[in-house]
C-alpha beads as a LAMMPS data file, in Angstrom:
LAMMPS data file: protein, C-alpha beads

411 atoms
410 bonds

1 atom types
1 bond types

-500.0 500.0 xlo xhi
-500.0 500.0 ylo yhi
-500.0 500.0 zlo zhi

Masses

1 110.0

Atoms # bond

1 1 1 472.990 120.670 -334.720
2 1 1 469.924 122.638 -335.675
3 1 1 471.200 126.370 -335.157
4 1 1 467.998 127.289 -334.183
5 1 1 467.131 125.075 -331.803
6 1 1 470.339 122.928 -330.327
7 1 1 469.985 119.335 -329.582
8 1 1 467.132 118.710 -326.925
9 1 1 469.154 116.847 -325.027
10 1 1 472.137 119.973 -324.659
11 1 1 471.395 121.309 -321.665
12 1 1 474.058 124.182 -322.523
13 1 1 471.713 126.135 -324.774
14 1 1 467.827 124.684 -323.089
15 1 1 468.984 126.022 -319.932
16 1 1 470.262 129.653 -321.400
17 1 1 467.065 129.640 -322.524
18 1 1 465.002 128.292 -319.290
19 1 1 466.004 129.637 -316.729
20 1 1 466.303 133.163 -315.141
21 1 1 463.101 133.686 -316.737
22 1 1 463.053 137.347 -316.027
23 1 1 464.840 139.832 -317.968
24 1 1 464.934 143.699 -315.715
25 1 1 465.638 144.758 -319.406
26 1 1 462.383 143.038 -320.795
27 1 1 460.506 145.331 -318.725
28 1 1 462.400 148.242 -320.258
29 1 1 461.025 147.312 -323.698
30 1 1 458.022 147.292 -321.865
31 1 1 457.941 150.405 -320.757
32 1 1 459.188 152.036 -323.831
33 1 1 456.338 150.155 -325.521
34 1 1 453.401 151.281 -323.477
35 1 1 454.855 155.333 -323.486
36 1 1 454.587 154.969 -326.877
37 1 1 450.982 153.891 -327.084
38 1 1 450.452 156.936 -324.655
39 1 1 451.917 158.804 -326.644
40 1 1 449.733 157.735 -329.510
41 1 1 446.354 158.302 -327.830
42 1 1 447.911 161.733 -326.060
43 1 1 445.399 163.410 -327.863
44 1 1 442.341 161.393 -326.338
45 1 1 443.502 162.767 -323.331
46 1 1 444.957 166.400 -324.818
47 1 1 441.203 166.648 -326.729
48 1 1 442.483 170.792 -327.229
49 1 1 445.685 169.622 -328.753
50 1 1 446.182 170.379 -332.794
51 1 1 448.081 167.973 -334.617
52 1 1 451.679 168.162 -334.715
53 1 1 454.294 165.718 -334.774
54 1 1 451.495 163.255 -335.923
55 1 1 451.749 164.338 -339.726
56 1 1 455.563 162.760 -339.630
57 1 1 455.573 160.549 -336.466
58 1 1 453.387 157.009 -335.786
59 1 1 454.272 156.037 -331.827
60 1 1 451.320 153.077 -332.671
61 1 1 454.021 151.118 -333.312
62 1 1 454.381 150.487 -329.791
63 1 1 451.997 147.993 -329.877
64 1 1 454.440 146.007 -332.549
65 1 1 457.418 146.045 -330.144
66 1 1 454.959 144.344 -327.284
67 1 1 454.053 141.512 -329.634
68 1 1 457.758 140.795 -330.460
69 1 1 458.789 140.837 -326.911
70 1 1 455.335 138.815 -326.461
71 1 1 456.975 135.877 -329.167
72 1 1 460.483 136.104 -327.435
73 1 1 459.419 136.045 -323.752
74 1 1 456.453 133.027 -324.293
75 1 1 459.074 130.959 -326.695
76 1 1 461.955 131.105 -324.048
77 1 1 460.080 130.639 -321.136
78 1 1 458.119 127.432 -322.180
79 1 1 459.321 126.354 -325.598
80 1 1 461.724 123.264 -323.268
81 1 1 458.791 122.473 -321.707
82 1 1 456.561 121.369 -324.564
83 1 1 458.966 120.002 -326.601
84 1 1 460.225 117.909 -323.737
85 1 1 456.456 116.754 -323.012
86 1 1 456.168 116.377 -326.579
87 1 1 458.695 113.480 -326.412
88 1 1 456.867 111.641 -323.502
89 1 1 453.030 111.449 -325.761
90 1 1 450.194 112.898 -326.188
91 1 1 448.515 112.848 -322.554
92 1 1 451.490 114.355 -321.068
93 1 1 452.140 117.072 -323.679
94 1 1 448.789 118.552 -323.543
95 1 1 448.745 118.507 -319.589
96 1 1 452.063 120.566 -320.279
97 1 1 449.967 123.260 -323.072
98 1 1 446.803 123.274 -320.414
99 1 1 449.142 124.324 -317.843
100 1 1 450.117 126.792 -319.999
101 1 1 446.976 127.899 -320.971
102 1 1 445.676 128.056 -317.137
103 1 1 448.132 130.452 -316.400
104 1 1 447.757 132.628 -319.380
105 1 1 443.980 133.359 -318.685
106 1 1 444.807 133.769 -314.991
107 1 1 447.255 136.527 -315.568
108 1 1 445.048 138.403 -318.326
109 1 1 441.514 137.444 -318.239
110 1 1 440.496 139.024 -315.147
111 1 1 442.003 142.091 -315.696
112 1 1 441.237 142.149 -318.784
113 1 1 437.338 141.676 -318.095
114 1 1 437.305 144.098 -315.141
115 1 1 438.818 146.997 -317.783
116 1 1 435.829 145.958 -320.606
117 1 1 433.298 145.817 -317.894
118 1 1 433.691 149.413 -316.306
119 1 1 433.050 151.003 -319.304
120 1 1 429.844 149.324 -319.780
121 1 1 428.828 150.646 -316.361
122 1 1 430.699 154.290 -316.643
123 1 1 428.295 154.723 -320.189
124 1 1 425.216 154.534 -317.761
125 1 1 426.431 156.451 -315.089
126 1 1 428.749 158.653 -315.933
127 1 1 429.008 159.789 -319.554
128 1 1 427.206 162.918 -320.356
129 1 1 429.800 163.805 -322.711
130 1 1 429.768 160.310 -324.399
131 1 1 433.358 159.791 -323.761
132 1 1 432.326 156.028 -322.751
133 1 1 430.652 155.616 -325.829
134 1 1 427.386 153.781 -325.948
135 1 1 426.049 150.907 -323.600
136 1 1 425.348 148.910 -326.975
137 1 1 428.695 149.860 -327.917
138 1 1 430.643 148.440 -324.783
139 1 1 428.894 145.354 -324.587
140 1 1 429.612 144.659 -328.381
141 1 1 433.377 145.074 -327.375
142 1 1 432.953 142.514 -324.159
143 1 1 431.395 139.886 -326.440
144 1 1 434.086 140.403 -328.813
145 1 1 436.797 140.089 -326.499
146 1 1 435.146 137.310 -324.980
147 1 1 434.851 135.438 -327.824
148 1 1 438.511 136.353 -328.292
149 1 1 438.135 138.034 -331.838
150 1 1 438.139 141.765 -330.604
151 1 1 440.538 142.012 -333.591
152 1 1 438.159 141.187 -336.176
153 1 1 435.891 143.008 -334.623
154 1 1 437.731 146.409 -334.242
155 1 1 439.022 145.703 -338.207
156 1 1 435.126 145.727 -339.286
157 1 1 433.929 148.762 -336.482
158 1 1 437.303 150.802 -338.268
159 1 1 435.685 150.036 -342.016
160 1 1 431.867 149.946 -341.273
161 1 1 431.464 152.103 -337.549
162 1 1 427.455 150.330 -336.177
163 1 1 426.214 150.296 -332.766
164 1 1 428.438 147.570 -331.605
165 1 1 431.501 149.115 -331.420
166 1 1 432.861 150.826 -328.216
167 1 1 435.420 152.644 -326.144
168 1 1 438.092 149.508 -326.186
169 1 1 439.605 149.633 -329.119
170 1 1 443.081 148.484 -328.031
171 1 1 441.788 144.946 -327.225
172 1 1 442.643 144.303 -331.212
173 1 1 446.431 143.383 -329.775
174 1 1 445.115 141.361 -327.076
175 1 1 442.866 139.103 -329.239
176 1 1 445.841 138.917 -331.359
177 1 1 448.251 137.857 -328.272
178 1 1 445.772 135.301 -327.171
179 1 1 445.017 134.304 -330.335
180 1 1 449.094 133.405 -330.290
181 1 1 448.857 131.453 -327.016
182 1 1 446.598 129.073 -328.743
183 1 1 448.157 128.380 -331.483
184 1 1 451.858 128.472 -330.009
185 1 1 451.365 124.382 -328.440
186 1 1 450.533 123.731 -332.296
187 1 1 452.554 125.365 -333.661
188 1 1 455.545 123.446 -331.465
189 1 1 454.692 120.005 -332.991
190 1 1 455.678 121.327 -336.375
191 1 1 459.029 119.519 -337.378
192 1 1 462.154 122.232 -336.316
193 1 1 463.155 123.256 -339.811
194 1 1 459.146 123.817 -340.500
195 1 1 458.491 125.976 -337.616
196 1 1 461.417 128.007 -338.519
197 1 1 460.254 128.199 -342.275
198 1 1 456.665 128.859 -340.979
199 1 1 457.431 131.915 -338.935
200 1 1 459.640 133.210 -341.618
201 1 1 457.011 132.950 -343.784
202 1 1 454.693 134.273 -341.756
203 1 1 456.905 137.586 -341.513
204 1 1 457.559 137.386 -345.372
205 1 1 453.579 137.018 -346.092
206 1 1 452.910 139.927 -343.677
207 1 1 455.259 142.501 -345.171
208 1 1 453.433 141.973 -348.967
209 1 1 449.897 141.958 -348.319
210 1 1 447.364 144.910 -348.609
211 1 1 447.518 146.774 -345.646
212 1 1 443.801 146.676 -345.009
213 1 1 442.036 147.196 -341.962
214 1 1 441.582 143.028 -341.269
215 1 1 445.817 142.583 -342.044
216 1 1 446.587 145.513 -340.203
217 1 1 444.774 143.800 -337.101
218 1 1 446.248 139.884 -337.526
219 1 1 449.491 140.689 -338.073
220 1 1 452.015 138.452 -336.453
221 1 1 455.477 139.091 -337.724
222 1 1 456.586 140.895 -334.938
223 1 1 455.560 138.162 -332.566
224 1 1 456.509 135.556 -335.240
225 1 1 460.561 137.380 -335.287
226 1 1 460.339 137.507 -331.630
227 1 1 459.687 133.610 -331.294
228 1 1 462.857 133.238 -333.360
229 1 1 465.246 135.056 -331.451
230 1 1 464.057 133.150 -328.562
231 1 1 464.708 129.939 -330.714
232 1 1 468.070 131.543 -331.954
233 1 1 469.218 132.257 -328.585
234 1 1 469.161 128.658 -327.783
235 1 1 472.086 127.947 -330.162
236 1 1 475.719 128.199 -330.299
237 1 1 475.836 130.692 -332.987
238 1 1 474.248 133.439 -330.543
239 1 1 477.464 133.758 -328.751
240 1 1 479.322 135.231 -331.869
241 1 1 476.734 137.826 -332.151
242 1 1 476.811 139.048 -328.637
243 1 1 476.770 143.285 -329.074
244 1 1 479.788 143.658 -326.838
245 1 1 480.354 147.335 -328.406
246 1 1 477.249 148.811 -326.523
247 1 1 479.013 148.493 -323.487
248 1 1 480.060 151.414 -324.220
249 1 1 477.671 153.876 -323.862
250 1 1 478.272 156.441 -326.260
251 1 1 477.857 153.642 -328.718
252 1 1 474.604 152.150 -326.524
253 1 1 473.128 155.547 -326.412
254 1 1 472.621 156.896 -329.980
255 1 1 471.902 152.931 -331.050
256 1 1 469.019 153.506 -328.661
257 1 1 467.580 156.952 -330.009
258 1 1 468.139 155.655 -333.593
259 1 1 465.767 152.749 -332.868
260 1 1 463.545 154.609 -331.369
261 1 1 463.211 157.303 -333.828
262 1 1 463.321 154.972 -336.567
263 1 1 460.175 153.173 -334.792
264 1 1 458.498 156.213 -334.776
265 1 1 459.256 157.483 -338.302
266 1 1 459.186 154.742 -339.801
267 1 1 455.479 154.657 -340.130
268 1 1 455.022 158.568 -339.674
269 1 1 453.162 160.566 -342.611
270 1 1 453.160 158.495 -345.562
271 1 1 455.978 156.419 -344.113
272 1 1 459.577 156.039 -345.002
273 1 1 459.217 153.399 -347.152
274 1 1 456.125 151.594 -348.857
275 1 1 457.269 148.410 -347.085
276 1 1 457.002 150.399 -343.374
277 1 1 455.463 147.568 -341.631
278 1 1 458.461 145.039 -342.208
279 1 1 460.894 147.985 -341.006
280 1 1 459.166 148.601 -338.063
281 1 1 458.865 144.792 -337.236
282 1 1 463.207 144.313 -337.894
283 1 1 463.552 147.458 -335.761
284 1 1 461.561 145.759 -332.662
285 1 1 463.166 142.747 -333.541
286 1 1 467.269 144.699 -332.780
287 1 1 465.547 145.663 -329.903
288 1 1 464.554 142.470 -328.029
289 1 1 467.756 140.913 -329.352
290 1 1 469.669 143.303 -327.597
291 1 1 467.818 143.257 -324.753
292 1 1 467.834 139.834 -324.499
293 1 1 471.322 139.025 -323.580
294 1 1 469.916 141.261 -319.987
295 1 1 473.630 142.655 -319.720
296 1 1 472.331 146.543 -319.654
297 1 1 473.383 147.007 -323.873
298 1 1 470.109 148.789 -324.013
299 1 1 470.174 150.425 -320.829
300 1 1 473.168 150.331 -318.217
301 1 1 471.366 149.854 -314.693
302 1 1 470.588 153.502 -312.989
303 1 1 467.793 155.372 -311.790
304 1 1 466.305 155.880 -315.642
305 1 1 466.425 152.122 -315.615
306 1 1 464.603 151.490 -312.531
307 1 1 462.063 154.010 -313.471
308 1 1 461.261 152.012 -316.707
309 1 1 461.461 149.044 -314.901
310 1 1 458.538 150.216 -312.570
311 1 1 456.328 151.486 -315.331
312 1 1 457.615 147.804 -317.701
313 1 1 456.209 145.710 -314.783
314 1 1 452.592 147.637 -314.757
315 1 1 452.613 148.318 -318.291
316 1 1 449.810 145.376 -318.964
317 1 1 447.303 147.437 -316.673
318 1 1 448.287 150.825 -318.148
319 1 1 447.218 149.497 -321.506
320 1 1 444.142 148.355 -320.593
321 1 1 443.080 151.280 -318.225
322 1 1 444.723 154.526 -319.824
323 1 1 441.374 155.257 -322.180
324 1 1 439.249 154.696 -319.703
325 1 1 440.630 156.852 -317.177
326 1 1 441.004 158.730 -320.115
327 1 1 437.297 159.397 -320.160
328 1 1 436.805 159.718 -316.413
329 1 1 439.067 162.717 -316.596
330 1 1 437.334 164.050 -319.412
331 1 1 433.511 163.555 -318.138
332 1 1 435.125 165.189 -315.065
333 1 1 435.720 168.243 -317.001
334 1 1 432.676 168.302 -319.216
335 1 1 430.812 168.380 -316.216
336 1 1 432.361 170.594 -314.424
337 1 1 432.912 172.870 -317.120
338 1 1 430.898 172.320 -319.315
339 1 1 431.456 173.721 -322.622
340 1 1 434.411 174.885 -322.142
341 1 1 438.165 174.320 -323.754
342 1 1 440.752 173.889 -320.487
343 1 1 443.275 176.776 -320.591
344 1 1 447.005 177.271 -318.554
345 1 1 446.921 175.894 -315.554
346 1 1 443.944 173.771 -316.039
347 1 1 445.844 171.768 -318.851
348 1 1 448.269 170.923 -316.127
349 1 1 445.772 170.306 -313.629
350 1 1 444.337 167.937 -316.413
351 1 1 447.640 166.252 -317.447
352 1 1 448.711 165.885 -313.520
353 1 1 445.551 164.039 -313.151
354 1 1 445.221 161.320 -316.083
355 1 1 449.105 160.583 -314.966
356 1 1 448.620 160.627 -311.743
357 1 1 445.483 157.972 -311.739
358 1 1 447.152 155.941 -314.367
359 1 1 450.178 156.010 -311.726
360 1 1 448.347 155.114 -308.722
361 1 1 445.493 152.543 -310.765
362 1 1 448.381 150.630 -312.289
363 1 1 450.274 150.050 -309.282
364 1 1 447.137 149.003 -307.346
365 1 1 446.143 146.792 -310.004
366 1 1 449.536 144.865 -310.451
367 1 1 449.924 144.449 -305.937
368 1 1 446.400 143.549 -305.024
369 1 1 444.725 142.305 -308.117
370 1 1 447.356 140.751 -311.229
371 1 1 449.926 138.914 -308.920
372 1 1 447.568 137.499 -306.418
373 1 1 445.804 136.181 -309.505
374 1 1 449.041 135.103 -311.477
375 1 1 449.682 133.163 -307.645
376 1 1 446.481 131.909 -307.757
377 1 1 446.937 130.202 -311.387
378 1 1 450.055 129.012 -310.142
379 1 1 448.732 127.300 -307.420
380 1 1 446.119 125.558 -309.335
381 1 1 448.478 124.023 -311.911
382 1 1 450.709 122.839 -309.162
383 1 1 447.880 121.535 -307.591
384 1 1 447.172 119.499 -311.277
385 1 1 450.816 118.393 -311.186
386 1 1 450.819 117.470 -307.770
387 1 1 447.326 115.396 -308.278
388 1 1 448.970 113.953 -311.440
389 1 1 452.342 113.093 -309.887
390 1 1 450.356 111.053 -306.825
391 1 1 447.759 109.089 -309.279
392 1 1 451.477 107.775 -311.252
393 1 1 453.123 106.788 -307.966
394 1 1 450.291 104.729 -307.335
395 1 1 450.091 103.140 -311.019
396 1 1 453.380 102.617 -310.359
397 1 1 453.082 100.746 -306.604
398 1 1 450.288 99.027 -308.320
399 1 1 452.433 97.681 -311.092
400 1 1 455.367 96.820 -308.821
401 1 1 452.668 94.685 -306.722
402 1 1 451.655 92.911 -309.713
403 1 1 454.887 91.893 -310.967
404 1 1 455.832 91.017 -307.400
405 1 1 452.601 88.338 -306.859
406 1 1 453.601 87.056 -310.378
407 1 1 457.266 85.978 -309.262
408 1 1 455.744 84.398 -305.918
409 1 1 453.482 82.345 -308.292
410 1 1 455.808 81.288 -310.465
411 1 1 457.641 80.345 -307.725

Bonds

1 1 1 2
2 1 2 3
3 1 3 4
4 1 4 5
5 1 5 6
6 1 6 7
7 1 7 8
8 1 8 9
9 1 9 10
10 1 10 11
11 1 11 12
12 1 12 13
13 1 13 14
14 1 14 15
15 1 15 16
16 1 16 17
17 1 17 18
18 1 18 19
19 1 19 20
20 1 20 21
21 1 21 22
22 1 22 23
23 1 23 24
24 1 24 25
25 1 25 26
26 1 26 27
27 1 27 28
28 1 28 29
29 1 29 30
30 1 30 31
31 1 31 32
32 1 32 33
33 1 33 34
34 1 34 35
35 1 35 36
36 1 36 37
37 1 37 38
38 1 38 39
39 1 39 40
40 1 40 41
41 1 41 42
42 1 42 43
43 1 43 44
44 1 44 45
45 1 45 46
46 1 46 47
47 1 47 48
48 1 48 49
49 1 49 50
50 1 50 51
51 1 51 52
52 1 52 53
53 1 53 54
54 1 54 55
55 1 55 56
56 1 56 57
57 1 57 58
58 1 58 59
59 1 59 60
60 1 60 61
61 1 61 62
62 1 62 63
63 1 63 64
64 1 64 65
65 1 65 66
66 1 66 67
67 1 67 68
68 1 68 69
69 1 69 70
70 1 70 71
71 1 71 72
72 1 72 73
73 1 73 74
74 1 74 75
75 1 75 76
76 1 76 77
77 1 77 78
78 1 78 79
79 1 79 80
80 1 80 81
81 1 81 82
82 1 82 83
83 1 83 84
84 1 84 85
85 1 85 86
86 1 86 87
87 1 87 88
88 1 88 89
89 1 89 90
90 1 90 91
91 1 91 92
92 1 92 93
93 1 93 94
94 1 94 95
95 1 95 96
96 1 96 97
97 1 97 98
98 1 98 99
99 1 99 100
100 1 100 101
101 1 101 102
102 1 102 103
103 1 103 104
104 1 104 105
105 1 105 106
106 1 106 107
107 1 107 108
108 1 108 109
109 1 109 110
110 1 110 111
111 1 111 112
112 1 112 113
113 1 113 114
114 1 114 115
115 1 115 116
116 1 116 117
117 1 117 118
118 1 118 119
119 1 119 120
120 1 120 121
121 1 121 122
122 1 122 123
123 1 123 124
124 1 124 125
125 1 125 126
126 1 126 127
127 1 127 128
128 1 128 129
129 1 129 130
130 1 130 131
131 1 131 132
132 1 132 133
133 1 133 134
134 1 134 135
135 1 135 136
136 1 136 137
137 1 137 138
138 1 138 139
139 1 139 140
140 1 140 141
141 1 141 142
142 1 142 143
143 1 143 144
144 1 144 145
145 1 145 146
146 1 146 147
147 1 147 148
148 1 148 149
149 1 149 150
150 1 150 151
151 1 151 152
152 1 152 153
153 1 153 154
154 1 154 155
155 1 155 156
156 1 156 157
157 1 157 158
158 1 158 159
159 1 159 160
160 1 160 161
161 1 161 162
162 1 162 163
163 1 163 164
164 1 164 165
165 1 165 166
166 1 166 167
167 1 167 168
168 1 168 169
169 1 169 170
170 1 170 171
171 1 171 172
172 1 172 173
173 1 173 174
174 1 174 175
175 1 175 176
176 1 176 177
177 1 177 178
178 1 178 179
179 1 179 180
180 1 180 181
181 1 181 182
182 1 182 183
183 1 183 184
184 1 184 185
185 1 185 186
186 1 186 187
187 1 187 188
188 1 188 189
189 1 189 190
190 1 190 191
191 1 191 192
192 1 192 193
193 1 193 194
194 1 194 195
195 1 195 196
196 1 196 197
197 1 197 198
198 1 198 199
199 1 199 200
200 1 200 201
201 1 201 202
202 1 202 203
203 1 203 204
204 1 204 205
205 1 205 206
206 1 206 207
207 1 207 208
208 1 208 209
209 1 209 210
210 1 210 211
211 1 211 212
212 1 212 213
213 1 213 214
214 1 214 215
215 1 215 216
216 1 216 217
217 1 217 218
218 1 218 219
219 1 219 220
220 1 220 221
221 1 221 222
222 1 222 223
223 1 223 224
224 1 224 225
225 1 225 226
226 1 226 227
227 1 227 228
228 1 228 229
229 1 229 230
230 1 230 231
231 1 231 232
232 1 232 233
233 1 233 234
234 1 234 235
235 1 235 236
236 1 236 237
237 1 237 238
238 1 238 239
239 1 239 240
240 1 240 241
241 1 241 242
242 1 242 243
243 1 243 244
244 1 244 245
245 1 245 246
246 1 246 247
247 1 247 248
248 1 248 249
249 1 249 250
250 1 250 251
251 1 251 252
252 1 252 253
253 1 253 254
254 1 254 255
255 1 255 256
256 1 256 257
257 1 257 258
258 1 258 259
259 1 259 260
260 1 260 261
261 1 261 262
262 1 262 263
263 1 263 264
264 1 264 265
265 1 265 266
266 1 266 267
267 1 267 268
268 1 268 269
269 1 269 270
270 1 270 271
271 1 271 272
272 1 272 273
273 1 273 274
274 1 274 275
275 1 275 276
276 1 276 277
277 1 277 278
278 1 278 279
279 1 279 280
280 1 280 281
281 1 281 282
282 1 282 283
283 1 283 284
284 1 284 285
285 1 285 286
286 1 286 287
287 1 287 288
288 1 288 289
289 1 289 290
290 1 290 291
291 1 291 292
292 1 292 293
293 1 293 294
294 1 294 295
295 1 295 296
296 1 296 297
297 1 297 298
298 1 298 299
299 1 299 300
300 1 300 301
301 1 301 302
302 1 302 303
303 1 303 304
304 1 304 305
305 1 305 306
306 1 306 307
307 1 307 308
308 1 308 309
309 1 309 310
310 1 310 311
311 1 311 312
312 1 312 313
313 1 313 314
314 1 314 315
315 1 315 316
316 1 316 317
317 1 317 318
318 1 318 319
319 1 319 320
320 1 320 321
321 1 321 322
322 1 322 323
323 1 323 324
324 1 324 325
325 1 325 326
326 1 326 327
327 1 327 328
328 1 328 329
329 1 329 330
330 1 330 331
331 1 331 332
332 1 332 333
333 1 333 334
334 1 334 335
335 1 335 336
336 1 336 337
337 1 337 338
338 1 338 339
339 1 339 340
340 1 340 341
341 1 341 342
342 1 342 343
343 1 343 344
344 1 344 345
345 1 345 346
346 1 346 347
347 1 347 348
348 1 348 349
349 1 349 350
350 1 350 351
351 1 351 352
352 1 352 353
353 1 353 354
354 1 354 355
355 1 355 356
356 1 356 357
357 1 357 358
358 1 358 359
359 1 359 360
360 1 360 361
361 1 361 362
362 1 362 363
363 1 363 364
364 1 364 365
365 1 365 366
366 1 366 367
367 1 367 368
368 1 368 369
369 1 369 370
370 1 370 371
371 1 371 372
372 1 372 373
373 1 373 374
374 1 374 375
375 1 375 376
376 1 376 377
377 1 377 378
378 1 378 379
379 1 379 380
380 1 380 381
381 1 381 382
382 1 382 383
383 1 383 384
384 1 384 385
385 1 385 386
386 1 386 387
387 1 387 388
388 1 388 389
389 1 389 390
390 1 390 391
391 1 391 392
392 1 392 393
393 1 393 394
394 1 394 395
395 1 395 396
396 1 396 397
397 1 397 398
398 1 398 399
399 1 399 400
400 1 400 401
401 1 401 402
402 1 402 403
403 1 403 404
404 1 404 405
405 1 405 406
406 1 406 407
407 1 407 408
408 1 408 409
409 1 409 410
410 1 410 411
């Protein structure tokens, strides 16, 4: 047996993999993830704040541990599906990857479109302080992402800054995740062993080239390790790794800070090592692998837990909407007090405020605008399957007629 994909046929390890599709613990990595980017851009919305734990610590690396639970939580949930397509032809596989791909843009395009297009409006109407940047600016960065290379196009405004670039600059990872869903299908087709060899080399390739702007901004070994623990966890092997020691929690507790710091330092200041980027990738990669066996040795259920489980589940809209309520905030204050540097209370009054929107925005967002749209995608691929299923019954009727008047004429 392949160990890191099973037999296709042994339902044992597919259905491990298949079902329960959603992991309460998943959304803890997600919510780690995204208070890490906030903590990255704190001082977008702290503008007063001098550097401090910046010259040692690097919380960008949250973005990392999204893209490897990104590869782990795709690769589980439909890897089955396309390779079982895959074995029926052509037509049916790629009705199998456009399903896929419906759903996808359903669940992020919209949002993703509504968060690009306020700041084009907000840098007409309200941006006397420029924190929306530049009209030009904005609609540069909608194009971009539209086009789905906002990565490329962030890597050239970071080297050569022109009047195209705006106030989005975290798209980058979301080019970089779609970017992923298309070539995922094709990726698939590859022979087992090759896929496997592909992704490894993928996370070998990233971890020795020049960290330039361009690499820094299509890297995918995190996503590429996360695919293979998804593909791992589909074999018999995983069982003799299970982490049964972090039941205990005063093993499960420092494990957890040691990550976490180590994610942070790891790429703090000059970074630990020269070779940073591979560290912080293996350190996201314990991290989904733990979380993935979704028997609380990351975090034993509790109130913490449901907390992060709450902020996990919103965490797409918080990425996309922290800068620019970021900048709302912050025109708020420029023009109200203008000139001036927020003191005391104000700073709390400030901070209550960008957490408190954020708060209130993403939970909005995810109940009357993401899962109405993620039902609506839904609906339109079971439609296509249901359309599909009816057009084969009647081949089939059609066929069984056929054969039928052929007997009575042989007869």
């Amino acid at each position: 047996m392949d160990i890191m994909h099973g037999k296709p046929g042994d339902d044992r390890h597919w259905q491990r993999g298949a079902s329960d599709r959603i992991l309460p613990e998943v959304e803890v990595l997600r919510a780690i993830a995204i208070l890490f980017v906030l903590i990255a851009h704190n001082r977008t919305a702290l503008w007063w704040r001098v550097p401090t734990f910046e010259n040692y610590l690097n919380f960008s690396f949250g973005v990392d541990l999204f893209f490897c639970v990104s590869g782990f939580v795709i690769t589980r949930a439909f890897y089955r599906d396309f390779v079982l397509a895959a074995g029926k032809g052509g037509l049916a596989y790629w009705r199998v990857v456009t399903d896929f791909w419906i759903r996808r843009a359903f669940r992020i395009m919209p949002l993703a479109w509504l968060w690009l297009l306020i700041p084009i409006v907000m840098s007409v109407v309200y941006n006397r302080s420029g924190a929306y940047f530049t009209l030009l600016g904005n609609i540069g960065d909608f194009l971009s992402a539209a086009l789905n290379v906002y990565n490329f196009h962030y890597a050239h405004c970071t080297t050569s800054p022109n009047l195209w670039c705006g106030s989005s600059g975290v798209y980058w990872s979301l080019s970089l995740e779609e970017q992923f869903y298309l070539a995922f299908p094709l990726l698939v087709l590859l022979p087992r062993r090759a896929m496997v060899l592909a992704l490894a080399a993928v996370i070998l390739w990233t971890a020795t080239r020049e960290l330039t702007s361009l690499a820094w901004m299509t890297r995918f070994d995190a996503i590429s390790l996360g695919v293979l623990i998804a593909l791992f966890k589909q074999s018999a092997a995983d069982v003799a790794f299970t982490p049964r020691f972090l039941e205990n929690r005063f093993a499960r507790w420092p494990l957890l800070v040691i990550l976490l710091l180590a994610l942070a330092a790891a790429g703090g200041g000059p970074g630990l090592v020269t070779f940073y980027p591979l560290v912080t990738t293996l350190v996201c990669g314990v991290l989904v692998y733990i979380t993935s066996f979704n028997s609380g040795y990351l975090l034993a259920p509790g109130l913490l837990r449901s907390i992060l489980v709450w902020i996990g589940t919103r965490s797409f809209g918080l990425y996309l909407m922290h800068n620019p309520v970021i900048a709302f905030v912050r025109e708020t204050w420029e023009r109200s007090h203008p000139g001036e540097v927020p003191t005391g209370v104000m700073r709390a009054v400030i901070i209550l405020a960008v957490v408190g929107l954020l708060a209130l925005l993403s939970d909005l967002s995810l109940r009357y605008f993401e899962l109405p749209l993620r039902r609506y995608g839904k609906k339109i691929v079971d439609r296509r399957n249901a359309v599909s299923a009816l057009n084969a019954g009647d081949l089939a009727d059609a066929d069984s007629d056929s054969a039928l008047g052929a007997r009575v004429a042989i007869r």
